[in-house]
C-alpha positions as CSV (number, residue, x, y, z in Angstrom):
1,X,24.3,30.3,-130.3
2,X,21.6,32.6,-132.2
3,X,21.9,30.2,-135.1
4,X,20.7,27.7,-132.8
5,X,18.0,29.4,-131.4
6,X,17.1,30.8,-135.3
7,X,16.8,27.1,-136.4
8,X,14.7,26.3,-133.2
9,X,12.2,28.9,-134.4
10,X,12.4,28.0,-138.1
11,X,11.0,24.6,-137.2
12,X,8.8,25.7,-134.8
13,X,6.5,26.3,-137.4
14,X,6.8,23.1,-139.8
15,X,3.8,21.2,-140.3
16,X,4.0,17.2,-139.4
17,X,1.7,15.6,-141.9
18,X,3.2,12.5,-143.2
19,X,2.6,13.5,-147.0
20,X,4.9,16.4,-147.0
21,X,8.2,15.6,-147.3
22,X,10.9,17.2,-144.3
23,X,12.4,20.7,-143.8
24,X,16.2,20.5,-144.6
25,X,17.8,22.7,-142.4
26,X,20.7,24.6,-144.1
27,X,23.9,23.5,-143.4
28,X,24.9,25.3,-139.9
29,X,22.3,23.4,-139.1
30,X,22.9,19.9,-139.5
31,X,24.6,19.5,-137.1
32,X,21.7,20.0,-134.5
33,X,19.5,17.3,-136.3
34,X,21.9,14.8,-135.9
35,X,20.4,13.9,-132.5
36,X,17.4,15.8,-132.4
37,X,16.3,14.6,-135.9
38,X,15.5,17.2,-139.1
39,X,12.5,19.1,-137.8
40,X,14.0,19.1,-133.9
41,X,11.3,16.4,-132.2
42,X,14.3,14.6,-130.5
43,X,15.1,10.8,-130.3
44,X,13.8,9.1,-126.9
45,X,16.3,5.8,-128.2
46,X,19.5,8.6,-127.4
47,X,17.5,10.9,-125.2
48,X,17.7,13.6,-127.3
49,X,15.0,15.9,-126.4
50,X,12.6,17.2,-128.4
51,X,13.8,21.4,-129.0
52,X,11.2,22.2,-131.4
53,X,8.6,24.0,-128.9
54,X,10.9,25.0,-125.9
55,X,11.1,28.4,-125.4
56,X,14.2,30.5,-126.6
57,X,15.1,31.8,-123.2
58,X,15.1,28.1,-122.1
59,X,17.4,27.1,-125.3
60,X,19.6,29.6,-125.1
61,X,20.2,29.5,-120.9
62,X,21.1,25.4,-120.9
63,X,23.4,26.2,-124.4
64,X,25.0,28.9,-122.2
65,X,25.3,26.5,-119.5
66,X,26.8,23.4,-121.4
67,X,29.1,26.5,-123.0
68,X,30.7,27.8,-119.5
69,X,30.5,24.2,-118.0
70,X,27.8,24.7,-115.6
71,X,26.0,21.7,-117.2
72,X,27.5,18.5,-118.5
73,X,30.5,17.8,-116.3
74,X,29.1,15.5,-113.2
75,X,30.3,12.0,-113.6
76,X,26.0,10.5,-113.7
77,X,25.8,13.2,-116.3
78,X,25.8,11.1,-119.4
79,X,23.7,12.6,-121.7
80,X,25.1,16.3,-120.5
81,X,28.8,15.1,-121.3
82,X,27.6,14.4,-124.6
83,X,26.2,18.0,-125.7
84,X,28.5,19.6,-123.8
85,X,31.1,20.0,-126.6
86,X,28.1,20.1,-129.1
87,X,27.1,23.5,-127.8
């Protein structure tokens, strides 16, 4: 979990201008970008929000709470079933 929240604050401070080219997160990363894309802005298309800018207290309480099952395991809980096993 503090890999997470380590790459969460190493792209917090990437720049977006379209001439540079994109952060590659090292490889305990990839995983994350999968879904929330390579500098963490999320994907509205999966609903993958963006993780960039939340806060790390936020980050690491809802990772804690997909981890112990508090989150992702209602039936209308879709997108929550999803990251569960991804946290």
């Amino acid at each position: 979990m503090r890999l997470f929240v380590f790459a969460v604050a190493m792209f917090c401070g990437t720049s977006s201008h379209a001439d540079e080219s994109p952060v590659i997160p090292p490889d305990e990363y990839v995983f994350c970008t999968v879904c929330h894309g390579v500098q963490l802005k999320g994907n509205p298309l999966i609903a993958a929000p963006r993780i960039s800018r939340m806060e790390t207290w936020y980050v690491e309480r809802q990772l804690h709470a997909f981890k112990k099952g508090w989150r992702g395991r209602h039936e209308r809980d879709l997108n929550g079933m999803e990251m569960r096993p991804m946290a």
